[in-house]
N, C-alpha and C positions, 0 to 999 in steps of 0.2 A: 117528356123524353122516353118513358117507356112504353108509350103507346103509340102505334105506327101511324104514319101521318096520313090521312085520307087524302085522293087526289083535290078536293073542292078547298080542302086547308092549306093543300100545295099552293095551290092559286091564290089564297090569301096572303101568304108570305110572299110569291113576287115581289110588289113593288116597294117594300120593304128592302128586301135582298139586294136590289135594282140598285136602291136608292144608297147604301150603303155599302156596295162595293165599290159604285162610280166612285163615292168618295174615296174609297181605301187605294182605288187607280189613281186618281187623281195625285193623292200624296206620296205614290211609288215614281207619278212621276215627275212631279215636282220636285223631290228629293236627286233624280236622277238628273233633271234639265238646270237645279242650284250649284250656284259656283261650288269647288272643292270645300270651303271650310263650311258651310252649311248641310253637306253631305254627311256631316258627322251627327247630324241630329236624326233622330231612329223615325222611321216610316209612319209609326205605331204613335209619337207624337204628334206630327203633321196632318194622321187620321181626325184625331180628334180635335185638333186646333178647324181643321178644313170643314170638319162635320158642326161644330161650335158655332162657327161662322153663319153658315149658311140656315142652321138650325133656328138661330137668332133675325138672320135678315128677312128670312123667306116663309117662317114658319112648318110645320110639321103635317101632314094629311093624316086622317083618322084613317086611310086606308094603308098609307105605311109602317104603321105603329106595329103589328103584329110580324114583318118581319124583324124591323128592328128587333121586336127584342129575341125572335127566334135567332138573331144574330148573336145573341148573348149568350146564349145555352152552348148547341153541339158544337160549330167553329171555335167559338172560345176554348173549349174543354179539348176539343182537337186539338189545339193549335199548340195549349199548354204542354200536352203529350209528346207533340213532335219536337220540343224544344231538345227532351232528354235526349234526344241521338245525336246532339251536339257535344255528349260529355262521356269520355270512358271512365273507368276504374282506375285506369292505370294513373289516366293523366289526375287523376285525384289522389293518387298512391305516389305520384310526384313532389307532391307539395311536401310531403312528412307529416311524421303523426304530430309532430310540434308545430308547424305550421298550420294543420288542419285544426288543431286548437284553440290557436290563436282567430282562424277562423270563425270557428265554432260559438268561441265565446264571445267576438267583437259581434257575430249576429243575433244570438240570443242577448246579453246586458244589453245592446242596444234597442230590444225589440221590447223590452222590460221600462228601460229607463225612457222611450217615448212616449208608453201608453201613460207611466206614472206621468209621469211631467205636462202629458195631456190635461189627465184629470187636475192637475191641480191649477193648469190655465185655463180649467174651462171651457177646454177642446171637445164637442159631441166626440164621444167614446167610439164609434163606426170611424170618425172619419181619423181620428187620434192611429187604431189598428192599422189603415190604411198606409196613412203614413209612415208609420213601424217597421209595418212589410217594406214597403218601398224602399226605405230607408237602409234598413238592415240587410236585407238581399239581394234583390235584382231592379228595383226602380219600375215602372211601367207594368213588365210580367206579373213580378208581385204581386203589386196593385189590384190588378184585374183578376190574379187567382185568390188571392186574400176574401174580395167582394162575394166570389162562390160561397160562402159560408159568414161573411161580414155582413152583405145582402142592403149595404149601403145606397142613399139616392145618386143618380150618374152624377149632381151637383159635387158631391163628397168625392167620388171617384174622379173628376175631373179635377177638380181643387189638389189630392191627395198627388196627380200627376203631374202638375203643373209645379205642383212645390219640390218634388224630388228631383225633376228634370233640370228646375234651375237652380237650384245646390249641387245637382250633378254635375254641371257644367261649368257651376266655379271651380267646381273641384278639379274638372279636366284641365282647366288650363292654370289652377293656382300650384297645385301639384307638382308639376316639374321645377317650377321656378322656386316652391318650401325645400323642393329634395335636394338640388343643386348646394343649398346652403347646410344641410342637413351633414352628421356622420354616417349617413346608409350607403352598403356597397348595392349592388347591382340586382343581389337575389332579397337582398331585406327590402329594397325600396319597391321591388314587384308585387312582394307578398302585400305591403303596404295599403299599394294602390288596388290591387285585387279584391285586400278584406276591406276596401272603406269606400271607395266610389261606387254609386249606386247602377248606372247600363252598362252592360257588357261596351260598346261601342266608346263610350267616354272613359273606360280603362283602358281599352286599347291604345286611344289618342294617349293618354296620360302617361302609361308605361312603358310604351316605345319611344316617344321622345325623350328616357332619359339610357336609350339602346336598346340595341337586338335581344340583350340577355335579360334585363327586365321587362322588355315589351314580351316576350314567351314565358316568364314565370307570371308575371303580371295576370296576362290570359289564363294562364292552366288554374292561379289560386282563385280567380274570378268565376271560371267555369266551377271549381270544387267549393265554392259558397252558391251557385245557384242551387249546384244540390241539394240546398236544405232547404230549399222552397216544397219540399216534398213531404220531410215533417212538420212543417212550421204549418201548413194546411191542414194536416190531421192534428195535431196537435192545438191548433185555434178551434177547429171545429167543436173537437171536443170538448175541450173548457167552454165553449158557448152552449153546449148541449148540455154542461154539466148548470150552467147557471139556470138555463132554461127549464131544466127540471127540479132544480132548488127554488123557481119562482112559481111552480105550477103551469109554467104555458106548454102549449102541446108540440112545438117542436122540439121535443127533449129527445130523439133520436139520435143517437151519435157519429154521426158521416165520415164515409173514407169512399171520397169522392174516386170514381174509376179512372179519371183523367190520372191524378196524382198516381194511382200501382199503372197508367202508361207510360206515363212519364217515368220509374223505376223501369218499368219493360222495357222501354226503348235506351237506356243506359246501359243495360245489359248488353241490346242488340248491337250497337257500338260496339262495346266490351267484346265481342262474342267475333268481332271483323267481317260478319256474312254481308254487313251493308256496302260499299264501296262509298268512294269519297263523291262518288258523282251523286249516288242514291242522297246521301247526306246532307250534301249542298241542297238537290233537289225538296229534301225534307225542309232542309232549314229556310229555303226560301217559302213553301208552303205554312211552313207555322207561321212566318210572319203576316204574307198575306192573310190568313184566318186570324190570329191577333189584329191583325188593321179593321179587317172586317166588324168585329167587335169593337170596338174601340171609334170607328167610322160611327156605328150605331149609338155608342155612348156620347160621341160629342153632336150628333143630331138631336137628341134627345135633352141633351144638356141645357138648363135655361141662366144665362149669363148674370142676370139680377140674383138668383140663387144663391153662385155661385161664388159673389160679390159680399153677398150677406152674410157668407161665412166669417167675414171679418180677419183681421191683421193674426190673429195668434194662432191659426194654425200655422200660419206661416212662419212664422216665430219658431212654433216646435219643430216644423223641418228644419230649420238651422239649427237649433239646438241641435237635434239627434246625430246631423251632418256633423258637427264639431264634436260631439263625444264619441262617434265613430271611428271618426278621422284622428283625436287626440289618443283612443284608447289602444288602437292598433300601429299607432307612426310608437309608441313610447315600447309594446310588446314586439313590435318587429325590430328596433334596437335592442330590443334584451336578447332578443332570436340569435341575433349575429354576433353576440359579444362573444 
């Protein structure tokens, strides 16, 4: 990364690059050409199921391997960056400091009580993390920012997506039908679905199905938990830098990864209104494509026997973390509104 790329290594990365944007096109357009309720599933899924696929059928050439994974570095790190000019200050100063807490803490104890509960099922510890992140923040993004410093195999990172995506999605659709029955008015049942479903996209399904007024608080408490995907990066790093140096190995260096202070920079820039809503979209649709782009490479890469190997309990601990999530914030957002 910090050494500038010769033109003869430009050309090595090619068919690489090639090989894994076609796919990350492919599932922007497959997403776009899927009837409406399949639309709900994020691009950034569909990358890696699409890349999985073909990764498995057709096999991998030694000469695309070096994009891929150049796929994984700068786009990735981009893309994380660009996510933050989707969130201002304000609309986080929306939620309340009571709210933000309830946030706060439904993502830290969750991101606690995964990794323990890992260990004690016997969940590899990388991919236990993974899921944590996924779990407690943002699903997919997480995931794949968590890995910058988790440094897990794409098997683990694939697994770790595949498990939050589909607890996220019970959650989208069980969600309206628990609230309906539920005593939550309108602004407790948004916070709700904000602090406890895992993608941005399956809160929004979640929250506006139960109205206008939850489906916008819903969004802004969801946008003010991906913000802590910002310390939850430096703050993993560092504790792994901290064991790595209590073990003797030599990556004991403490990381604060540049992407994460873009990702605070570009929050700002938001905050600051110099961006326009057009710039914004623009952006937003850019990080996703570079998310796809990664993620395209991670499931080309991905070997589905692997992947399989991992066995039933991590799966297991995504539900788990999905119901203590989901239990710990539906019971704090009724104390919210009393």
């Amino acid at each position: 990364m910090t050494e500038a790329l010769r033109p003869a290594s430009v050309v090595t990365l090619l068919p690489g690059l090639a090989a894994a944007g076609s796919v990350a096109a492919g599932a922007f357009a497959l997403r776009a050409l899927a009837p409406s309720y399949l639309q709900l599933m994020s691009p950034l899924l569909l990358a890696i199921v699409i890349g999985m696929l073909l990764g498995n059928l057709f096999g991998v050439a030694s000469a695309v391997r070096p994009g891929l994974a150049f796929s994984l570095r700068a786009p990735l790190r981009i893309g994380i960056a660009f996510l933050g000019l989707q969130i201002t200050f304000a609309q986080i100063a929306a939620v309340g400091l009571a709210g933000l807490a309830i946030i706060a803490f439904g993502t830290l104890s969750t991101f606690l009580v995964v990794v323990r509960v890992g260990a004690l099922l016997g969940v590899d510890a990388k991919l236990a993390r993974l899921i944590a992140a996924g779990t407690s923040i943002c699903g997919a993004s997480a995931i794949i920012a968590a890995n910058t410093v988790v440094r897990d195999q794409d098997e683990g990172v694939a697994y770790a997506l595949a498990t939050v995506t589909l607890f996220g999605t019970i959650c989208m659709f069980t969600y309206p039908l628990v609230g309906a029955l539920l005593p939550l008015n309108d602004l407790a049942y948004g916070l709700w679905v904000g602090a406890s479903i895992h993608e941005v996209a399956q809160v929004v399904a979640a929250a506006f199905a139960h109205g206008q007024v939850s489906g916008e608080f819903g969004t802004i408490a969801k946008l003010a938990r991906v913000l802590m995907l910002a310390p939850m990066i430096i703050g993993l790093g560092y504790l792994l830098s901290r064991r790595d140096a209590a073990s003797g190995r030599p990556s004991a260096a403490i990381p604060v990864p540049w992407f994460v202070l873009g990702f605070v920079a570009m929050i700002a820039v938001a905050s600051s209104g110099l961006a326009s809503s057009q710039v914004r979209q623009g952006v937003a649709l850019a990080a996703q494509c570079l998310l796809a782009l990664a993620l395209a490479a991670v499931g080309l890469e991905t070997n589905l026997r692997r992947v399989v190997a991992q066995g039933w309990r991590p799966l297991l601990l995504g539900g788990i973390g999905t119901l203590f999530i989901g239990g710990a914030t539906l019971a704090l957002s009724l104390a919210w509104q009393a």
